[in-house]
N, C-alpha and C positions, 0 to 999 in steps of 0.2 A: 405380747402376741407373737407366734412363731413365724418364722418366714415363711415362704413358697418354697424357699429352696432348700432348709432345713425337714419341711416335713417331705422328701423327697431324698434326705440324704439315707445310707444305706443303716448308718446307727438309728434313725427313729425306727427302721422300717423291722431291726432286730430289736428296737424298744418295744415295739407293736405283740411280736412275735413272742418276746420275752413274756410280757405282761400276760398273754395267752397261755402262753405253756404253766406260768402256776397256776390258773385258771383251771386248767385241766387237771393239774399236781393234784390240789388241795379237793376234788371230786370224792377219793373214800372217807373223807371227813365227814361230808354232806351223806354218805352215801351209810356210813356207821350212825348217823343219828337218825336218819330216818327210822330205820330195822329199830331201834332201840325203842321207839316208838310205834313201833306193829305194823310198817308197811312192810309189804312183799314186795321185790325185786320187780316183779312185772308191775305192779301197782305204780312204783315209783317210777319207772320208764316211761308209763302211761303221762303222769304228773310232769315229768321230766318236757319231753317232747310237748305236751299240753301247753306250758306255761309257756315256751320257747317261740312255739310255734305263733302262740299270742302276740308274742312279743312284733314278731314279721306281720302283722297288719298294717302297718303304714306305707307296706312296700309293695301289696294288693295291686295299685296301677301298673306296677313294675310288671309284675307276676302276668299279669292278663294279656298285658301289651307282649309279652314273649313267651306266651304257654307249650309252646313247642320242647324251647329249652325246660322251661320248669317241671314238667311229664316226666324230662331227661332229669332230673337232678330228685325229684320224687322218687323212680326207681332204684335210683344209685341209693339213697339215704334210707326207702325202706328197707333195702337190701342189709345195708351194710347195720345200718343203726341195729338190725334184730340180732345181729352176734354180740352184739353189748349186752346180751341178756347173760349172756356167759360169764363177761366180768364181772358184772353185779353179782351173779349167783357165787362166782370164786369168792369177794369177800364178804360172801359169811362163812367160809369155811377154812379160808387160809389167811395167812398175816400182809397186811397191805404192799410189805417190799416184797414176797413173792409173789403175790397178784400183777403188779405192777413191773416189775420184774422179764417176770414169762413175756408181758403185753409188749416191752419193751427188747424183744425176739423180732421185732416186724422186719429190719431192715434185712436178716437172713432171707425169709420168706419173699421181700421184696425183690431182691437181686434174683432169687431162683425163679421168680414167677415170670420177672421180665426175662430172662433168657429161655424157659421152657418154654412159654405161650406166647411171649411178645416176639423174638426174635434180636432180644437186643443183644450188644456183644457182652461177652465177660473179662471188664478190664483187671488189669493189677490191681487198682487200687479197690474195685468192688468182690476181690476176689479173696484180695485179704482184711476188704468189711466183712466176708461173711464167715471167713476161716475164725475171727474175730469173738462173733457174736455165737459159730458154734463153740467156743471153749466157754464162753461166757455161759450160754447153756448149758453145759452138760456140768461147770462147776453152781450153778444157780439150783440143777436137779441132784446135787450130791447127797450122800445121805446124811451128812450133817444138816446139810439145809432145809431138805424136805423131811427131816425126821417130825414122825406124828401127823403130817400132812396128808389127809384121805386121797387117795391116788386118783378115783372121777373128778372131783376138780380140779386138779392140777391136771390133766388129760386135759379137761374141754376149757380150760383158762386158755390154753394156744390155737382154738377156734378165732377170737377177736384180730390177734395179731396177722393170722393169714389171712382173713378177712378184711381188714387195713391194708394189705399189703396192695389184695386187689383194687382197692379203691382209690390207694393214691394211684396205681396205674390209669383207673379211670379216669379220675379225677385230671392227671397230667393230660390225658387225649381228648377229654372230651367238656369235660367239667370248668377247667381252666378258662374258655371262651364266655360262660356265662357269664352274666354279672354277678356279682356278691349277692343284691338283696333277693335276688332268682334262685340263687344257690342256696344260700340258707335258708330262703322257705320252703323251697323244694324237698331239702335234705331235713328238715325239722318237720313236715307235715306229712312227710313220707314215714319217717321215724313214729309220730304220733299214731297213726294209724295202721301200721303195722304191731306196733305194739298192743293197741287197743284190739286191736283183733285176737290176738295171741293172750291177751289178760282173760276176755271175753271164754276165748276156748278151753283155757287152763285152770282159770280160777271161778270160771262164771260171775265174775262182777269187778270191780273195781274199787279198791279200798279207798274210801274217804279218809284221808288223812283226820284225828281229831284232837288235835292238839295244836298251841302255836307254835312248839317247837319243831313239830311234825312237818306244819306249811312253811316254815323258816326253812328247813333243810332241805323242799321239794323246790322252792323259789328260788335258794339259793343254789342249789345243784343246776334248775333251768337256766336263771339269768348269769351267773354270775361263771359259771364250769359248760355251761351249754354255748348258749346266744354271742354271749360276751366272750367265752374265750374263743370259738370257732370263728366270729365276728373281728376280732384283730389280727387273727391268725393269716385269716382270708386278702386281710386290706395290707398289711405289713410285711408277709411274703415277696410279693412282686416287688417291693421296694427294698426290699432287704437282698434277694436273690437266693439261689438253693444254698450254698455254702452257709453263710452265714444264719442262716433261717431254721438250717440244723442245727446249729452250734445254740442259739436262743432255745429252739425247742426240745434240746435235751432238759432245758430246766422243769419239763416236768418230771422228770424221773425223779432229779434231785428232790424236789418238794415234797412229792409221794412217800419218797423215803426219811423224809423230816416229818411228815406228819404222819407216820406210823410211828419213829419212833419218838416225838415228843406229845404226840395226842392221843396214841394206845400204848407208850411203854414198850412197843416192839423190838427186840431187839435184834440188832443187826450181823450175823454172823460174819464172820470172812470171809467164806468162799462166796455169797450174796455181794457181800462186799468188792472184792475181784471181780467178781459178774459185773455188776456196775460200772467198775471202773472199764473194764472191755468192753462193755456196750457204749459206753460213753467215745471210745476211742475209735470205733468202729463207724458210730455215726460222724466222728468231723474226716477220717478217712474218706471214705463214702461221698460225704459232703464237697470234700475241695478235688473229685475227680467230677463234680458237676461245672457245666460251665457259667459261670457267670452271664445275667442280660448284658445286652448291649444297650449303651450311656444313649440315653436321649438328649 
């Protein structure tokens, strides 16, 4: 049985964080078996958020007892969760590392967003994260990389990222104070019903998954890339602190990129390649010009 003091040190809290980020990695897995079996992109959002949202019933007292905050964290999650509709739509038309790729654009977006709109400063070290992540870009959109690529999804694939970008702003100012199981149902029921609105309006109905590999891939995308990884993400952050939390959650990139190319054959060009590795070093830049909590 672990100590007090060990699940408190800053390695579990990037073990936490870790665990989360392939969580999140191994999502176009779930998200290619579904489609193979005839669900739409809204469909499976719908499913997604449904199953998640399920999951957050035991936190109901939580939720009532602080409905102020949770209203707050509902808005923030419808919001943001309905730009995932973008990603989903990207991979069915482009290859998981450039999906995944672009998504992994946020930190540019993030640094611009806080200095345009928030006021914050632009240090050296945020300044050469985002110098960083624009070469990373612009070799990720080369034409080697993007060859055969339909140019509307790769356009609205970088909807998500600047959409994240705003959320962790959010989320830093205002989100941060709630509690966890507030947060996630907020952000999962928000998600749920935005979506279902939007299935409702687009598709007129909601596809019933009918197959077991169909509800394996909706369950596992919920529990296991939803709930579960946004759930250790949330509790192993604060324990781990911003530096090291980045340096964990770049492993979802890595994973995304292992399981395109060992679960579809993807192959991985060089300049994609470069791109990664510059986003990779952009984020622990970035990362160690944040400050560390202070030791309780």
């Amino acid at each position: 049985m672990s100590s007090p003091s060990f699940t408190r040190s800053p390695l579990f809290g990037m073990a936490l964080v870790g665990f989360g980020a392939i969580g999140f990695g191994i999502m176009p897995l779930f998200i290619r078996m579904a489609y193979e079996e005839g669900q739409s992109p809204l469909s499976l959002l719908v499913w997604r958020f449904a199953i998640a949202a399920a999951c957050c019933l035991p936190f109901l007292p939580a939720i009532l007892k602080n409905r102020r905050d949770f209203v707050f964290a509902f808005l923030a999650g419808a919001a943001y969760m309905s730009s995932m509709l973008f990603y989903f739509i990207a991979l069915q038309y482009l290859t998981v590392a450039l999906t995944v790729l672009i998504l992994f654009t946020y930190p540019l977006f993030t640094i611009l967003l806080g200095w345009l709109a928030f006021g914050e400063k632009l240090t050296r070290a945020n300044l050469i994260a985002a110098a960083l992540v624009f070469i990373a870009a612009a070799l990720i959109l080369s034409p080697d990389a993007v060859a055969g690529a339909p140019l509307l999804p790769v356009l609205l694939c970088f909807i998500p990222p600047a959409a994240y970008s705003l959320f962790i702003h959010v989320a830093a100012r205002r989100l941060s104070s709630i509690i966890v199981p507030v947060r996630l149902g907020g952000v999962f029921i928000g998600g749920f019903l935005a979506m279902l609105g939007l299935c409702l309006a687009w598709e007129g109905g909601v596809t019933i998954p009918t197959s077991f590999k169909a509800w394996g891939a909706a369950a596992a995308l919920a529990i296991l890339s939803t709930f579960g990884a946004l759930g250790l993400l949330l509790l192993g952050a604060p324990i781990a602190g911003p530096e090291r939390s980045a340096i964990a959650g770049a492993g979802e990139l890595i994973t995304s990129l292992l399981v395109g190319l060992l679960a579809f054959s993807e192959q991985i060009s060089w300049p994609m390649a470069a791109g990664a590795g510059l986003i990779l070093l952009a984020i622990v830049v970035s990362a160690r010009a944040s400050p560390e909590p202070q030791k309780t």
